[in-house]
PAMARTI-40684 format. One record per atom (N, C-alpha, C, CB): residue number from 1; atom name; x, y, z. Coordinates in pm, whole numbers, plus 50000, padded with zeros to 5 digits. Glycine has a CB too. Layout:
N
<site><num>NUM</num><atome>CA</atome><px>X</px><py>Y</py><pz>Z</pz></site>
...
***
This chain:
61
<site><num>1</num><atome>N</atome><px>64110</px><py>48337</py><pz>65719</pz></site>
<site><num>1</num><atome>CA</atome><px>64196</px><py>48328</py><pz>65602</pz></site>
<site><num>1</num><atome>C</atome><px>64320</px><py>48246</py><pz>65636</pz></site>
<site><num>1</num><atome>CB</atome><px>64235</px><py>48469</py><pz>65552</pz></site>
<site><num>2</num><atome>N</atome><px>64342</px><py>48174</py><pz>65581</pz></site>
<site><num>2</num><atome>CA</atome><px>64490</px><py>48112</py><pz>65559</pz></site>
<site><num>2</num><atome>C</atome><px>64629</px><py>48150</py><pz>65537</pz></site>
<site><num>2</num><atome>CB</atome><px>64485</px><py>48055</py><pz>65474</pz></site>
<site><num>3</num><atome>N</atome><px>64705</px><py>48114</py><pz>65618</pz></site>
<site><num>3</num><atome>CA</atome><px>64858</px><py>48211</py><pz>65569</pz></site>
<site><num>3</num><atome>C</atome><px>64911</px><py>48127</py><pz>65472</pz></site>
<site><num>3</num><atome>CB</atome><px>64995</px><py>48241</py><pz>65699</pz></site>
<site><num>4</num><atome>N</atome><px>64969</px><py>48214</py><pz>65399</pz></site>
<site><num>4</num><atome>CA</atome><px>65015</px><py>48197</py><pz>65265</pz></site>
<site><num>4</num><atome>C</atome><px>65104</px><py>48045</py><pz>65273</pz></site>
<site><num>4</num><atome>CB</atome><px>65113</px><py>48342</py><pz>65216</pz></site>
<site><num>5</num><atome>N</atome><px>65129</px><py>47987</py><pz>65228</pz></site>
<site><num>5</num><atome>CA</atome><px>65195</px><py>47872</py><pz>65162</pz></site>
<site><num>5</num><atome>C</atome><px>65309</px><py>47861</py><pz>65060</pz></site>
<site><num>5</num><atome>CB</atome><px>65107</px><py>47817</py><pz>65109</pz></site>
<site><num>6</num><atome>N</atome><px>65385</px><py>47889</py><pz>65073</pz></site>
<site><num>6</num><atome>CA</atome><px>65510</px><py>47864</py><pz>64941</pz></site>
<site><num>6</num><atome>C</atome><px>65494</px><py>47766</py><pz>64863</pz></site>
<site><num>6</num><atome>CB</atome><px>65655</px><py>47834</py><pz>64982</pz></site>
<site><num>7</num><atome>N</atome><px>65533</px><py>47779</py><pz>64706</pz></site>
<site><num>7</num><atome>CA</atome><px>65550</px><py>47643</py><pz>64642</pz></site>
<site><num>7</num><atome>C</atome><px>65616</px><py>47560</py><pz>64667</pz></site>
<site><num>7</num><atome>CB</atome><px>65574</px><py>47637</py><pz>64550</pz></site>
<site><num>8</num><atome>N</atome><px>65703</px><py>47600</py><pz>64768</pz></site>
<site><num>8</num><atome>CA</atome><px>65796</px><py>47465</py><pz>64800</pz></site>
<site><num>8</num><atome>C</atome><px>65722</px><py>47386</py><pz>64866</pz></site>
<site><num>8</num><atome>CB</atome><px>65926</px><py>47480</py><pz>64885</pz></site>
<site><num>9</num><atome>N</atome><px>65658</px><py>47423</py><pz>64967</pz></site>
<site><num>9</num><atome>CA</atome><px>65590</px><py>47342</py><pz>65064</pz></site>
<site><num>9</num><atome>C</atome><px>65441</px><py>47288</py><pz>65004</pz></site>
<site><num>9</num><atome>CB</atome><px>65574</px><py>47434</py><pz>65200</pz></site>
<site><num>10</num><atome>N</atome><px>65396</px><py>47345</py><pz>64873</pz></site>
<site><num>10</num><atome>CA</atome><px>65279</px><py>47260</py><pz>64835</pz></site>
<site><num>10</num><atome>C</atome><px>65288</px><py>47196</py><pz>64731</pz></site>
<site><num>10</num><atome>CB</atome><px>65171</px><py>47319</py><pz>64821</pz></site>
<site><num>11</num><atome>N</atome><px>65402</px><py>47211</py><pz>64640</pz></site>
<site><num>11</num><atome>CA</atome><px>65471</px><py>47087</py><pz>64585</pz></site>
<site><num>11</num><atome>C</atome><px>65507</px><py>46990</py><pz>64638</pz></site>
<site><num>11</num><atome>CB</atome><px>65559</px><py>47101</py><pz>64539</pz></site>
<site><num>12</num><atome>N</atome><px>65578</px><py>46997</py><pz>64786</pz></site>
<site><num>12</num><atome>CA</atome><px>65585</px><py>46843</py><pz>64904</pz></site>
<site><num>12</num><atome>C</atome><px>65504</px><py>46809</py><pz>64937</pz></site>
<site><num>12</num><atome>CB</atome><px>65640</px><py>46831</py><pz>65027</pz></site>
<site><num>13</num><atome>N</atome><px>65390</px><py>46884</py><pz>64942</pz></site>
<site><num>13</num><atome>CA</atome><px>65204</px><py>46817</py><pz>64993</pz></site>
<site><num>13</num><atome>C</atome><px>65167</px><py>46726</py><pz>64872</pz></site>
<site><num>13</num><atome>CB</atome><px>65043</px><py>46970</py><pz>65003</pz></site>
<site><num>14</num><atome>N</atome><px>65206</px><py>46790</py><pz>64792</pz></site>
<site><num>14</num><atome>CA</atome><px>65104</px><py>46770</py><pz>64643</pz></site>
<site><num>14</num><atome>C</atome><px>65176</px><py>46610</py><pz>64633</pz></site>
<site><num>14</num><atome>CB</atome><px>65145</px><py>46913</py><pz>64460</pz></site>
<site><num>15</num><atome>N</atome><px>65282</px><py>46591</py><pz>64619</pz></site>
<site><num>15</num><atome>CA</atome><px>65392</px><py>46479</py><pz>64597</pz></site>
<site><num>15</num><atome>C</atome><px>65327</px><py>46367</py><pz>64721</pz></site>
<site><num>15</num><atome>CB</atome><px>65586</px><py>46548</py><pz>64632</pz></site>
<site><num>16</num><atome>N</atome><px>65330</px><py>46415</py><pz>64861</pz></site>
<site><num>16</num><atome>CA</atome><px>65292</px><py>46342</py><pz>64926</pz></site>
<site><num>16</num><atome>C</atome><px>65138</px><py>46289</py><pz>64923</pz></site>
<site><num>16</num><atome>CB</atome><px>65332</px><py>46388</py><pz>65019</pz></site>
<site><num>17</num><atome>N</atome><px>65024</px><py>46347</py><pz>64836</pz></site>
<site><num>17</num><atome>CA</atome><px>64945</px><py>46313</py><pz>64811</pz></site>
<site><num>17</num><atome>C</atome><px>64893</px><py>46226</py><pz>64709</pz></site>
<site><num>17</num><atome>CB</atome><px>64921</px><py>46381</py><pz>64821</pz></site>
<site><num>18</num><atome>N</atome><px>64996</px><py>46283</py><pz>64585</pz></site>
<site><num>18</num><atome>CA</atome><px>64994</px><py>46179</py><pz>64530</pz></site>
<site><num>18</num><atome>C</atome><px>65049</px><py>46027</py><pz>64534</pz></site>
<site><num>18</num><atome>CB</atome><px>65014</px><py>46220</py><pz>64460</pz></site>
<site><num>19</num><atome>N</atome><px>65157</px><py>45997</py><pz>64587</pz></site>
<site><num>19</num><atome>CA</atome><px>65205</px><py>45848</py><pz>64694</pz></site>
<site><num>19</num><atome>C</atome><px>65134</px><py>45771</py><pz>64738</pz></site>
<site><num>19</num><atome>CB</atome><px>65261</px><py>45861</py><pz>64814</pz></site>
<site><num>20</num><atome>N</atome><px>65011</px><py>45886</py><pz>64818</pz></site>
<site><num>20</num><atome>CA</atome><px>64946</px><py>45762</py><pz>64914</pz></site>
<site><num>20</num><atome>C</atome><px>64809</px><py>45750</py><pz>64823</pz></site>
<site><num>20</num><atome>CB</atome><px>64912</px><py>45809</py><pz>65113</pz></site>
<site><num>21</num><atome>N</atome><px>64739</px><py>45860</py><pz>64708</pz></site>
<site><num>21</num><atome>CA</atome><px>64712</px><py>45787</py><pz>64616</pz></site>
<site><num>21</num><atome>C</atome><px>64739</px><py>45670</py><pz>64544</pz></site>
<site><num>21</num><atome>CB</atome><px>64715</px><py>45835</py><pz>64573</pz></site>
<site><num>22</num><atome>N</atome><px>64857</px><py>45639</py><pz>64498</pz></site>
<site><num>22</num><atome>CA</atome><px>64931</px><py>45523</py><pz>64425</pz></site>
<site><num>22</num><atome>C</atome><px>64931</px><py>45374</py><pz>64479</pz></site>
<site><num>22</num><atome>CB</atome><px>65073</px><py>45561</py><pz>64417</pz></site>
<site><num>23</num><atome>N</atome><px>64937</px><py>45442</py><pz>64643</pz></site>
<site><num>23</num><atome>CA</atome><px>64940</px><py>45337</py><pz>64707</pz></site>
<site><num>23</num><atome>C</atome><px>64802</px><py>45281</py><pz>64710</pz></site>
<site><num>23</num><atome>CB</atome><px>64997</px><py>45358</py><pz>64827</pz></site>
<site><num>24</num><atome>N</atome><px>64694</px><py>45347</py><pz>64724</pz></site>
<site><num>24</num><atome>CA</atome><px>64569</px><py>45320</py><pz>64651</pz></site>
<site><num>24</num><atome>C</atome><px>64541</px><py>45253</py><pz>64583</pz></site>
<site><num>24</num><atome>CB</atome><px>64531</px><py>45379</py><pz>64603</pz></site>
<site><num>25</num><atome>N</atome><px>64566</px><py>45277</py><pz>64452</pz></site>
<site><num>25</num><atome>CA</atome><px>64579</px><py>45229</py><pz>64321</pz></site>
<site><num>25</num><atome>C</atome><px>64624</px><py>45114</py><pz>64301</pz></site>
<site><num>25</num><atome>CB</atome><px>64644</px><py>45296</py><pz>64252</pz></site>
<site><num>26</num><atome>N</atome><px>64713</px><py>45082</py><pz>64376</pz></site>
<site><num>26</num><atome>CA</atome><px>64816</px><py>44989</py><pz>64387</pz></site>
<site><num>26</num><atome>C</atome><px>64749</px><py>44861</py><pz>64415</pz></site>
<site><num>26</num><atome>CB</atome><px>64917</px><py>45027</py><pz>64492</pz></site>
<site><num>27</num><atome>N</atome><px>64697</px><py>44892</py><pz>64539</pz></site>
<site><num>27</num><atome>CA</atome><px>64651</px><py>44749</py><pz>64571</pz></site>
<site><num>27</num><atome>C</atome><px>64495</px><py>44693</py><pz>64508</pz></site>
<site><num>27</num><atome>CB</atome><px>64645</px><py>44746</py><pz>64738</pz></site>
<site><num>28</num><atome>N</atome><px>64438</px><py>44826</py><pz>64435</pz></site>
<site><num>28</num><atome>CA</atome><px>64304</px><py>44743</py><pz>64275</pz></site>
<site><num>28</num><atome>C</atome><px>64392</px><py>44646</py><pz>64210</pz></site>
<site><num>28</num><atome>CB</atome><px>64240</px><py>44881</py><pz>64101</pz></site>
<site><num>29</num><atome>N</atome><px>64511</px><py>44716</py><pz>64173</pz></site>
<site><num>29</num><atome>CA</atome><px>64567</px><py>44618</py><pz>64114</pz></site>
<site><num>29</num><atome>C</atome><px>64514</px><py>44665</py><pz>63907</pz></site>
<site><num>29</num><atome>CB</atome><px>64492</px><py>44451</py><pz>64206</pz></site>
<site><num>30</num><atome>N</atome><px>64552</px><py>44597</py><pz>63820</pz></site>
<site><num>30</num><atome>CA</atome><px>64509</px><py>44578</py><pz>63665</pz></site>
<site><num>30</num><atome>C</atome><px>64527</px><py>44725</py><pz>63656</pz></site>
<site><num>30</num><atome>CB</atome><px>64341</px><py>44507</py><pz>63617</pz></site>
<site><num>31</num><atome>N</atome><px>64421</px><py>44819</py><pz>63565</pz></site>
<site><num>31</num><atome>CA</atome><px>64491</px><py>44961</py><pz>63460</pz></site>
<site><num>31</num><atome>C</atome><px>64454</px><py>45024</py><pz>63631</pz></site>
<site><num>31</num><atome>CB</atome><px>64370</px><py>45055</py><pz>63252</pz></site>
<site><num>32</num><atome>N</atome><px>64448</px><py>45010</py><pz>63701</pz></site>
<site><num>32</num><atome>CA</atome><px>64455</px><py>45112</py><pz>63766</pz></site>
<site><num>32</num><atome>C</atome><px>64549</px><py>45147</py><pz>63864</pz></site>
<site><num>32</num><atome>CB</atome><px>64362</px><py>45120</py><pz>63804</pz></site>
<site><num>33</num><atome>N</atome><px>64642</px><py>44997</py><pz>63840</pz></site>
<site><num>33</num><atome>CA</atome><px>64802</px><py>45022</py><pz>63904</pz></site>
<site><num>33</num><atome>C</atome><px>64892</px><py>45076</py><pz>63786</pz></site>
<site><num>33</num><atome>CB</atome><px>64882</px><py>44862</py><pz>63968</pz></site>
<site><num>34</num><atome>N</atome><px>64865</px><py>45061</py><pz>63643</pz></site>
<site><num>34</num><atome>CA</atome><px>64928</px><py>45153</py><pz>63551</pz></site>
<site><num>34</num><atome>C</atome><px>64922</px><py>45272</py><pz>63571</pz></site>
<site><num>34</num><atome>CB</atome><px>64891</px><py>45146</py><pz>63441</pz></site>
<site><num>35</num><atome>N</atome><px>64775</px><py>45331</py><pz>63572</pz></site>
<site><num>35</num><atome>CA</atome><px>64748</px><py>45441</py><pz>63578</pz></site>
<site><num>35</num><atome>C</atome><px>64794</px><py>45508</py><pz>63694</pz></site>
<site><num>35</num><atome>CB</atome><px>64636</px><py>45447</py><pz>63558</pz></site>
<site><num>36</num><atome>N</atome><px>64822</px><py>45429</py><pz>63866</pz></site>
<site><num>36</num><atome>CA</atome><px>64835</px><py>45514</py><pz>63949</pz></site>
<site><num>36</num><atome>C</atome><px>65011</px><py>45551</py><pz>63917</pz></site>
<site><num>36</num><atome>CB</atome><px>64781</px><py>45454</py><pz>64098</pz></site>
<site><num>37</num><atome>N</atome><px>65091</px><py>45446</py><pz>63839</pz></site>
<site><num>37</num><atome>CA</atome><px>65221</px><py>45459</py><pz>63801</pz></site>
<site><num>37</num><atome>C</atome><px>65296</px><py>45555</py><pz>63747</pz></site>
<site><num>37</num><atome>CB</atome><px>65237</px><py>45390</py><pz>63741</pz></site>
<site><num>38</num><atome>N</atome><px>65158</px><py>45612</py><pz>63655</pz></site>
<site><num>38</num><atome>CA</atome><px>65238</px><py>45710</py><pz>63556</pz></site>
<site><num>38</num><atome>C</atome><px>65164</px><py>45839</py><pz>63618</pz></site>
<site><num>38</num><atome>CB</atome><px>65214</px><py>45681</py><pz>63363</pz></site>
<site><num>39</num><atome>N</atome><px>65034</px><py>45837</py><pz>63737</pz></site>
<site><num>39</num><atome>CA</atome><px>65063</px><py>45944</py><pz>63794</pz></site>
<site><num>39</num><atome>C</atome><px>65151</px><py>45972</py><pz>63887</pz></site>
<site><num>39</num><atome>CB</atome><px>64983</px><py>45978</py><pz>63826</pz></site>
<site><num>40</num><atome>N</atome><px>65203</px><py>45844</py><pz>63935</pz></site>
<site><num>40</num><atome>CA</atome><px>65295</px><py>45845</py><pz>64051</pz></site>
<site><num>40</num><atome>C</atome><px>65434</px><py>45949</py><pz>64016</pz></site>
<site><num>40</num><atome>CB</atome><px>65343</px><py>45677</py><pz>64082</pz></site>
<site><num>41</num><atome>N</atome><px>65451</px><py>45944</py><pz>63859</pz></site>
<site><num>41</num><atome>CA</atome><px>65571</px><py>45930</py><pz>63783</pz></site>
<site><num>41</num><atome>C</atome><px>65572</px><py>46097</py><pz>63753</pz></site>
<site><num>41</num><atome>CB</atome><px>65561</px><py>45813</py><pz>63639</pz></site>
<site><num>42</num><atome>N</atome><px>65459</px><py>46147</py><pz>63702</pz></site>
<site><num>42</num><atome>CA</atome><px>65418</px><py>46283</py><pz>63658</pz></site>
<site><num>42</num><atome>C</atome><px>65427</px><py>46373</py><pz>63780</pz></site>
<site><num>42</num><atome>CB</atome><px>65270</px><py>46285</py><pz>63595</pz></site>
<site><num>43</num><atome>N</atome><px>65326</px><py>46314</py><pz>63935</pz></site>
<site><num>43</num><atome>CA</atome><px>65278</px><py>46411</py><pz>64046</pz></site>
<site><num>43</num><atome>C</atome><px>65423</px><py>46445</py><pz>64118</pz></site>
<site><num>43</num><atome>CB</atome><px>65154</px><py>46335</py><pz>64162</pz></site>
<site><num>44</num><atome>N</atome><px>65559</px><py>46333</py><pz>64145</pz></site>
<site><num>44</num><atome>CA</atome><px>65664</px><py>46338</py><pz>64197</pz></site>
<site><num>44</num><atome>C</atome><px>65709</px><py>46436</py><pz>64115</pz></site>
<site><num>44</num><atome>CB</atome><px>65731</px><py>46223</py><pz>64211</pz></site>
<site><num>45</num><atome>N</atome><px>65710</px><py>46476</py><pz>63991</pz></site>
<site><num>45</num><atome>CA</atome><px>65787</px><py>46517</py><pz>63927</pz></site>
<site><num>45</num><atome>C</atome><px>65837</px><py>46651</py><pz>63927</pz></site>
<site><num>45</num><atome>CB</atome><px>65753</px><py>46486</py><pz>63842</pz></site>
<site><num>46</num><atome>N</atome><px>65723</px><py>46717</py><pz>63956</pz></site>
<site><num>46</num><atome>CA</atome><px>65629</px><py>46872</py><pz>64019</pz></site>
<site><num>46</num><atome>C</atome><px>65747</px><py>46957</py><pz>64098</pz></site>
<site><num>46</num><atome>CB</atome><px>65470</px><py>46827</py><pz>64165</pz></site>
<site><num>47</num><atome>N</atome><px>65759</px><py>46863</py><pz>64154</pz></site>
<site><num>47</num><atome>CA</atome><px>65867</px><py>46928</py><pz>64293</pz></site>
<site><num>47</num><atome>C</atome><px>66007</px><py>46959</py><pz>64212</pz></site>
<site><num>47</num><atome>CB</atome><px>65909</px><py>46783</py><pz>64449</pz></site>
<site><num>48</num><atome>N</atome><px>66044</px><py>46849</py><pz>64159</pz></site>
<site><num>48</num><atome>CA</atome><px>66175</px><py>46848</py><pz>64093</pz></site>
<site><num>48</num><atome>C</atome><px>66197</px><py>46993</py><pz>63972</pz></site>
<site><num>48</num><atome>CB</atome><px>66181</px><py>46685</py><pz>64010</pz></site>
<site><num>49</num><atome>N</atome><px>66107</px><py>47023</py><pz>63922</pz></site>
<site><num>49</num><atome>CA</atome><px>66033</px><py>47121</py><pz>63828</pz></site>
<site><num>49</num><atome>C</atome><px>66053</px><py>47257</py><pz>63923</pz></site>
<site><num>49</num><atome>CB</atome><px>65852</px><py>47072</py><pz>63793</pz></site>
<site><num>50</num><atome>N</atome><px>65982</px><py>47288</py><pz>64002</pz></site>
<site><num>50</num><atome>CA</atome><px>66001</px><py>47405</py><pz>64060</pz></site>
<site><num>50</num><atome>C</atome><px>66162</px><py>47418</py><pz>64145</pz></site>
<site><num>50</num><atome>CB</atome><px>65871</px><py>47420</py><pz>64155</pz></site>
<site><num>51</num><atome>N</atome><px>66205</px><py>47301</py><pz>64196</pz></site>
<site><num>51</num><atome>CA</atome><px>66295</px><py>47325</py><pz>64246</pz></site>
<site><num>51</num><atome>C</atome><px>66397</px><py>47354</py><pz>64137</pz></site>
<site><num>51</num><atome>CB</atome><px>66314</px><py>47236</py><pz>64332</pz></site>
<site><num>52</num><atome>N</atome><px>66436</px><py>47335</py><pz>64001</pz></site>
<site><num>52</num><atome>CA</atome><px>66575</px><py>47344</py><pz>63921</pz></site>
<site><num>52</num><atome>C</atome><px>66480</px><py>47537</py><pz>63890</pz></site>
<site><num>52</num><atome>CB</atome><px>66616</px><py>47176</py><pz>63731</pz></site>
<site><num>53</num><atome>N</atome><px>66363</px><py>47540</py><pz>63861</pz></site>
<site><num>53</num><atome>CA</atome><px>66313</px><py>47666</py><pz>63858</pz></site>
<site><num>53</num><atome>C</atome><px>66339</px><py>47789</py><pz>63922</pz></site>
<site><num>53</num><atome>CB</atome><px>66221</px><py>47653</py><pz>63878</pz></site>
<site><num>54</num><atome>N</atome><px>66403</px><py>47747</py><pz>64092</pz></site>
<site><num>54</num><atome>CA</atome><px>66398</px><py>47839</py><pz>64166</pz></site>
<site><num>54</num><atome>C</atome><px>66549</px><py>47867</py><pz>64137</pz></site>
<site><num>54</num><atome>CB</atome><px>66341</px><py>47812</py><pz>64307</pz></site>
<site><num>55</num><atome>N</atome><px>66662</px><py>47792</py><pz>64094</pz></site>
<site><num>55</num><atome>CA</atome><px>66761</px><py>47740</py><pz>64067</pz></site>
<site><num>55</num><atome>C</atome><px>66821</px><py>47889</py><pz>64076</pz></site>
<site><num>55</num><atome>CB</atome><px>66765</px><py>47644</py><pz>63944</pz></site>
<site><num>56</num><atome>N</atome><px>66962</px><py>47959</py><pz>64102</pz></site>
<site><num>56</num><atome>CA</atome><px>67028</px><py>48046</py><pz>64052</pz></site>
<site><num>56</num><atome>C</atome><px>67063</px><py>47970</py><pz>63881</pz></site>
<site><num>56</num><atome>CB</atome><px>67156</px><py>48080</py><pz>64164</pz></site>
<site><num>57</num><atome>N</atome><px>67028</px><py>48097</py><pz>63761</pz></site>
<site><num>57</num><atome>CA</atome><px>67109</px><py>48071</py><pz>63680</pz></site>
<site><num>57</num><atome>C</atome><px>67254</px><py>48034</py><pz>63649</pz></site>
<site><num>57</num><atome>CB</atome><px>67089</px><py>48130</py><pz>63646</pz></site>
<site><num>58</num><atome>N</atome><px>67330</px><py>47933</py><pz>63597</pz></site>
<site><num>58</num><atome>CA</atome><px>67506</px><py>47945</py><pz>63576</pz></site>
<site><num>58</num><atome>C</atome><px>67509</px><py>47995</py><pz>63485</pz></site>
<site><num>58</num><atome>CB</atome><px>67605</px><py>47833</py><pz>63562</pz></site>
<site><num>59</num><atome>N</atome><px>67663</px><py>48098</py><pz>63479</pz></site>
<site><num>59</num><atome>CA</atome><px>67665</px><py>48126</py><pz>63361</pz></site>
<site><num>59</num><atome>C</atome><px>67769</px><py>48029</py><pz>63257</pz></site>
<site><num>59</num><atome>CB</atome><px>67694</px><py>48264</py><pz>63367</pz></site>
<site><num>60</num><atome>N</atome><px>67739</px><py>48051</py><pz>63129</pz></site>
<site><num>60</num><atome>CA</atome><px>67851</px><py>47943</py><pz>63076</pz></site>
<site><num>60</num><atome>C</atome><px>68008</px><py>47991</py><pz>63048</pz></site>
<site><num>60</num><atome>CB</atome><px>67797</px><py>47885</py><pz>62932</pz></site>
<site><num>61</num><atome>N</atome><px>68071</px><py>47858</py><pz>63052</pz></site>
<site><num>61</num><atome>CA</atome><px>68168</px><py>47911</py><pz>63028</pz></site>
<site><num>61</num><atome>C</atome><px>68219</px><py>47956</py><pz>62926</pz></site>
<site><num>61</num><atome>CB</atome><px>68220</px><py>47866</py><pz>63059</pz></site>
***
């Protein structure tokens, strides 16, 4: 069995997987450098998402 994994750390996998996908993509070249773009754009995004998530609430003023 596998020890557990945090989302932090498989949101940085996931991000880093998708990259060297892109970079993939990248060099077909035509819709499939679009396409690796706007997953590039979506898969980075993941991380940013859980991290304001884990966030302490502020309260307002």
């Amino acid at each position: 069995m596998e020890p557990f994994i945090g989302i932090t750390e498989r949101t940085f996998k996931y991000a880093l997987d998708i990259i060297k996908l892109y970079q993939c993509l990248e060099k077909v070249g035509g819709a499939a450098k679009k396409i690796g773009y706007q997953l590039f754009d979506a898969g980075t995004s993941v991380g940013a998402n859980v991290h304001e998530a884990q966030a302490e609430p502020r309260e307002k003023p």
